[in-house]
C-alpha positions as CSV (number, residue, x, y, z in Angstrom):
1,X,26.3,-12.8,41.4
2,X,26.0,-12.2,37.6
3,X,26.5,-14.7,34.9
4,X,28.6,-13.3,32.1
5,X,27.8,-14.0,28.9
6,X,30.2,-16.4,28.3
7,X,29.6,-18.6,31.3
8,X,26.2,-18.6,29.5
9,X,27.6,-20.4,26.2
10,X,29.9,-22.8,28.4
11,X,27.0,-23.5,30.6
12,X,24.4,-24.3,27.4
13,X,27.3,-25.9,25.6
14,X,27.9,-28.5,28.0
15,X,24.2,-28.8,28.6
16,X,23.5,-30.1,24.8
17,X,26.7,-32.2,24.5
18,X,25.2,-33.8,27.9
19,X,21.4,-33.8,26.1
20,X,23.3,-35.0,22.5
21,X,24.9,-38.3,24.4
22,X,21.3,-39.1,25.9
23,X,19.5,-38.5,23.0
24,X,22.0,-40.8,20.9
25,X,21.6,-43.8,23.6
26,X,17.7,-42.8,23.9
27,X,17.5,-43.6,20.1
28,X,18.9,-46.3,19.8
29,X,16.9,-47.8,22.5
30,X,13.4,-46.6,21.2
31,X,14.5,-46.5,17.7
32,X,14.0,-50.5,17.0
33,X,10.5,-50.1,18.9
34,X,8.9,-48.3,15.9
35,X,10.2,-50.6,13.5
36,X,12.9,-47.2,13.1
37,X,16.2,-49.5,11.9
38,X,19.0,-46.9,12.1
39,X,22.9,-47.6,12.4
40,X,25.2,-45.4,14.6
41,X,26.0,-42.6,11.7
42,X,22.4,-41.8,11.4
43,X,21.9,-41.6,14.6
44,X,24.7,-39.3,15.3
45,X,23.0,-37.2,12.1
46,X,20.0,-37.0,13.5
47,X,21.4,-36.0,16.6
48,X,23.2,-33.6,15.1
49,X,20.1,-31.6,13.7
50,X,19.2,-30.5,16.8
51,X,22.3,-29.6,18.5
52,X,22.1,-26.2,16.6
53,X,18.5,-25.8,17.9
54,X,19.4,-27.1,21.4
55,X,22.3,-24.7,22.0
56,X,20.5,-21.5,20.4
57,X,17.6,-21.9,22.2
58,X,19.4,-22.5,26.1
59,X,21.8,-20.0,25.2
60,X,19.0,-17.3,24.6
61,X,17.0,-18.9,27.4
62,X,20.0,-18.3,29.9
63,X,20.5,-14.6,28.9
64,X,16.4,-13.7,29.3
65,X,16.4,-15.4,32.7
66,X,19.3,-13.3,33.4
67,X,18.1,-10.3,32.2
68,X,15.3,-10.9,34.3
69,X,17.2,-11.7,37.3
70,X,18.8,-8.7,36.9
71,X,16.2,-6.3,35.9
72,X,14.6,-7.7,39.2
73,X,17.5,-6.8,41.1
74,X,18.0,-3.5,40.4
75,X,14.0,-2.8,41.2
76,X,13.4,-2.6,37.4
77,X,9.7,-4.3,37.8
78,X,8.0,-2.5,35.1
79,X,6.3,0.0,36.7
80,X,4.1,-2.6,39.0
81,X,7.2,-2.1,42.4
82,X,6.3,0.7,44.7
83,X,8.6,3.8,44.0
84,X,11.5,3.8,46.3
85,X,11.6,7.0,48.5
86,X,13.7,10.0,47.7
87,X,17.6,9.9,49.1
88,X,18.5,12.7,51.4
């Protein structure tokens, strides 16, 4: 089954608001180990320059693996597939 576009952005959507959430409690645990005092805004900030980097880059990492997926399907293989036979 094909994965539409769309399901793509829902699918790296919830994949960095899962990643943001981590990364937020993932700070503020190893934050304070390299003498990195923070308080919760900053961490949310920081956070928040990545998001736009971490939804890009799934989103466009979905649609090649798809495109892939599906150029495999259809027997698109770049030349290296044996040619199929002629229909009769």
């Amino acid at each position: 089954m094909k994965q539409s576009r769309a399901m793509s952005l829902v699918e790296a959507v919830a994949n960095v608001i899962a990643g943001y959430v981590l990364a937020i409690a993932t700070q503020i645990v190893v934050f304070p180990w390299f003498g990195i005092e923070t308080g919760l805004a900053e961490h949310l900030t920081i956070g928040l320059a990545f998001v736009g980097v971490s939804l890009v880059r799934g989103y466009l990492l979905r649609r090649l693996f798809e495109a892939i997926r599906v150029a495999n399907r259809s027997g698109d293989r770049g030349g290296h597939a044996e040619p199929e036979p002629p229909h009769q």
